[in-house]
C-alpha positions in Angstrom: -20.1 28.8 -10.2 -22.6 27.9 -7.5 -26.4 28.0 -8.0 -28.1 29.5 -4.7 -31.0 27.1 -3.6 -32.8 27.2 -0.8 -31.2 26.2 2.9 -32.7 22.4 2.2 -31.5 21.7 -1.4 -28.6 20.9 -2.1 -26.4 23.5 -4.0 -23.6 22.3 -7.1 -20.4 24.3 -6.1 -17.9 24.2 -8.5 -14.1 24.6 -6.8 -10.5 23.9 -8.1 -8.5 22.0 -5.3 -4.4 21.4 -6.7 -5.4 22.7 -10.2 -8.2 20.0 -10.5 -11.7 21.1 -11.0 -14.6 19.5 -8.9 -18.1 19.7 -9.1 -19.4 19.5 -5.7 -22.7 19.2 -3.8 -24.2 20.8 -0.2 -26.2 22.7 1.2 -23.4 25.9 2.4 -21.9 26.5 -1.2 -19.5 28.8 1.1 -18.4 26.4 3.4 -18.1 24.2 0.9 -15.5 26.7 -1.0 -13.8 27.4 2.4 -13.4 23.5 2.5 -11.8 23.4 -0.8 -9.3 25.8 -0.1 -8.1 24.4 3.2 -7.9 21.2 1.6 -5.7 23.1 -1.4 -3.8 25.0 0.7 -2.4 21.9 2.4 -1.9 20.0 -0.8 0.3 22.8 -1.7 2.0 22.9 1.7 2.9 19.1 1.5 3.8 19.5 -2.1 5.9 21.9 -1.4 8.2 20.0 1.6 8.3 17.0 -0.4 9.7 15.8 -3.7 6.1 13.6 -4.9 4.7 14.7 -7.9 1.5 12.2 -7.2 -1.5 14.1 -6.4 -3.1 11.2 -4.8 0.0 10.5 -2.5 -0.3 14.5 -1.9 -4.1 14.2 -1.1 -3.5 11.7 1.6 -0.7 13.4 3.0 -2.6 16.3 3.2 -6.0 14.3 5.0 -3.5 13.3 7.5 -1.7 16.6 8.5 -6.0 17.6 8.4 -6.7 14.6 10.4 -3.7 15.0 13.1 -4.6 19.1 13.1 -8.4 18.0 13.8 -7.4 15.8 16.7 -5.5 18.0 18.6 -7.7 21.0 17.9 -11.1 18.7 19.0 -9.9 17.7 22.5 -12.8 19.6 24.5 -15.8 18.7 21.9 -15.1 15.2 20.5 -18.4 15.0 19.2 -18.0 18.0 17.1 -14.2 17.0 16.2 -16.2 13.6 15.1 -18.4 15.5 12.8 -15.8 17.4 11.2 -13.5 14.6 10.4 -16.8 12.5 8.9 -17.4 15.2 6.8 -13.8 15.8 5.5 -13.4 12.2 5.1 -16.7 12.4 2.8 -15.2 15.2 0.7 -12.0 13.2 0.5 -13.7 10.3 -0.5 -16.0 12.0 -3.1 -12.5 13.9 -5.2 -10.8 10.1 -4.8 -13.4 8.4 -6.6 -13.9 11.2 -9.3 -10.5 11.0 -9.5 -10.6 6.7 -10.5 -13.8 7.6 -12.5 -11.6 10.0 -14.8 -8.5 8.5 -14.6 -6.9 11.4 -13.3 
Protein backbone atom coordinates (compact mmCIF):
# COMPACT_ATOMS: atom_id res chain seq x y z
CA UNK A 1 0.00 0.00 0.00
CA UNK A 2 1.21 3.47 0.74
CA UNK A 3 4.42 4.24 2.61
CA UNK A 4 3.84 7.24 5.20
CA UNK A 5 6.73 9.87 4.66
CA UNK A 6 6.96 12.94 5.96
CA UNK A 7 4.47 16.07 4.76
CA UNK A 8 7.45 17.15 2.16
CA UNK A 9 8.30 13.73 0.49
CA UNK A 10 6.51 12.35 -1.72
CA UNK A 11 4.52 9.20 -0.70
CA UNK A 12 4.00 5.88 -3.51
CA UNK A 13 0.27 5.15 -3.24
CA UNK A 14 -0.82 2.23 -4.82
CA UNK A 15 -4.78 2.42 -6.12
CA UNK A 16 -6.91 0.30 -8.57
CA UNK A 17 -8.92 2.77 -10.90
CA UNK A 18 -11.45 0.37 -13.51
CA UNK A 19 -9.66 -2.81 -12.37
CA UNK A 20 -6.19 -1.39 -13.38
CA UNK A 21 -3.54 -1.00 -10.84
CA UNK A 22 -1.42 2.29 -10.56
CA UNK A 23 1.39 3.15 -8.66
CA UNK A 24 1.07 6.69 -7.85
CA UNK A 25 3.15 9.51 -6.25
CA UNK A 26 2.19 12.68 -3.70
CA UNK A 27 2.44 14.07 -0.88
CA UNK A 28 -1.63 13.20 0.68
CA UNK A 29 -1.49 9.30 0.09
CA UNK A 30 -5.34 9.87 1.20
CA UNK A 31 -6.29 12.35 -1.21
CA UNK A 32 -4.61 10.66 -3.52
CA UNK A 33 -6.92 7.40 -2.90
CA UNK A 34 -10.06 9.66 -2.64
CA UNK A 35 -8.86 10.89 -6.25
CA UNK A 36 -8.67 7.43 -7.50
CA UNK A 37 -11.98 6.46 -6.51
CA UNK A 38 -13.81 9.47 -7.88
CA UNK A 39 -12.07 9.00 -11.03
CA UNK A 40 -13.29 5.01 -10.74
CA UNK A 41 -16.54 5.62 -9.76
CA UNK A 42 -17.12 7.78 -12.90
CA UNK A 43 -15.45 5.28 -15.17
CA UNK A 44 -17.93 2.91 -13.95
CA UNK A 45 -20.84 5.35 -14.29
CA UNK A 46 -20.02 6.11 -18.01
CA UNK A 47 -19.36 2.43 -18.61
CA UNK A 48 -22.30 1.70 -17.39
CA UNK A 49 -24.73 4.24 -19.79
CA UNK A 50 -22.74 3.32 -22.63
CA UNK A 51 -21.99 0.28 -24.81
CA UNK A 52 -17.76 1.04 -25.15
CA UNK A 53 -15.69 -1.50 -23.89
CA UNK A 54 -12.46 0.87 -24.41
CA UNK A 55 -11.05 1.98 -21.20
CA UNK A 56 -9.26 4.78 -22.76
CA UNK A 57 -12.56 6.09 -24.53
CA UNK A 58 -14.10 5.50 -20.91
CA UNK A 59 -11.22 7.52 -19.25
CA UNK A 60 -11.91 10.48 -21.38
CA UNK A 61 -15.48 10.30 -21.03
CA UNK A 62 -15.12 10.29 -17.55
CA UNK A 63 -12.32 13.54 -17.41
CA UNK A 64 -15.06 15.25 -19.20
CA UNK A 65 -18.26 14.63 -17.02
CA UNK A 66 -15.12 15.60 -14.21
CA UNK A 67 -14.22 18.51 -16.13
CA UNK A 68 -17.92 19.82 -16.86
CA UNK A 69 -18.80 18.92 -12.92
CA UNK A 70 -15.58 21.06 -11.97
CA UNK A 71 -16.82 24.05 -14.04
CA UNK A 72 -20.04 24.44 -12.76
CA UNK A 73 -19.12 23.58 -9.22
CA UNK A 74 -15.89 26.39 -9.38
CA UNK A 75 -17.99 29.46 -10.39
CA UNK A 76 -17.22 31.50 -7.09
CA UNK A 77 -13.32 30.46 -6.79
CA UNK A 78 -11.91 30.05 -10.35
CA UNK A 79 -8.57 29.98 -9.06
CA UNK A 80 -9.21 27.10 -6.86
CA UNK A 81 -11.49 25.37 -9.67
CA UNK A 82 -8.07 26.11 -11.89
CA UNK A 83 -6.03 24.17 -9.46
CA UNK A 84 -8.19 21.27 -9.23
CA UNK A 85 -8.63 20.67 -12.86
CA UNK A 86 -4.46 21.06 -13.32
CA UNK A 87 -4.15 18.56 -10.90
CA UNK A 88 -6.80 16.09 -12.35
CA UNK A 89 -5.50 16.73 -15.67
CA UNK A 90 -1.97 15.60 -14.23
CA UNK A 91 -3.37 12.41 -12.73
CA UNK A 92 -5.12 11.81 -16.07
CA UNK A 93 -2.12 12.30 -17.84
CA UNK A 94 0.18 10.23 -15.62
CA UNK A 95 -2.53 6.66 -15.96
CA UNK A 96 -2.62 7.60 -19.96
CA UNK A 97 0.93 7.31 -20.43
CA UNK A 98 1.39 4.23 -18.10
CA UNK A 99 -1.19 2.99 -19.99
CA UNK A 100 1.01 3.47 -23.76
CA UNK A 101 4.12 2.40 -21.67
CA UNK A 102 2.38 -1.03 -20.94
CA UNK A 103 0.37 -1.44 -23.71
CA UNK A 104 -2.61 -1.63 -21.84
Amino acid sequence: MAKKNSPQQLAYTTVSIYDQTYHLTGQDSDHIRRLAAQVDAKMRAVAAQGNTVDSLRVAVLAALNLADELAQSSGADARKGHNRAASLRGLLDEVLEADLKTGS
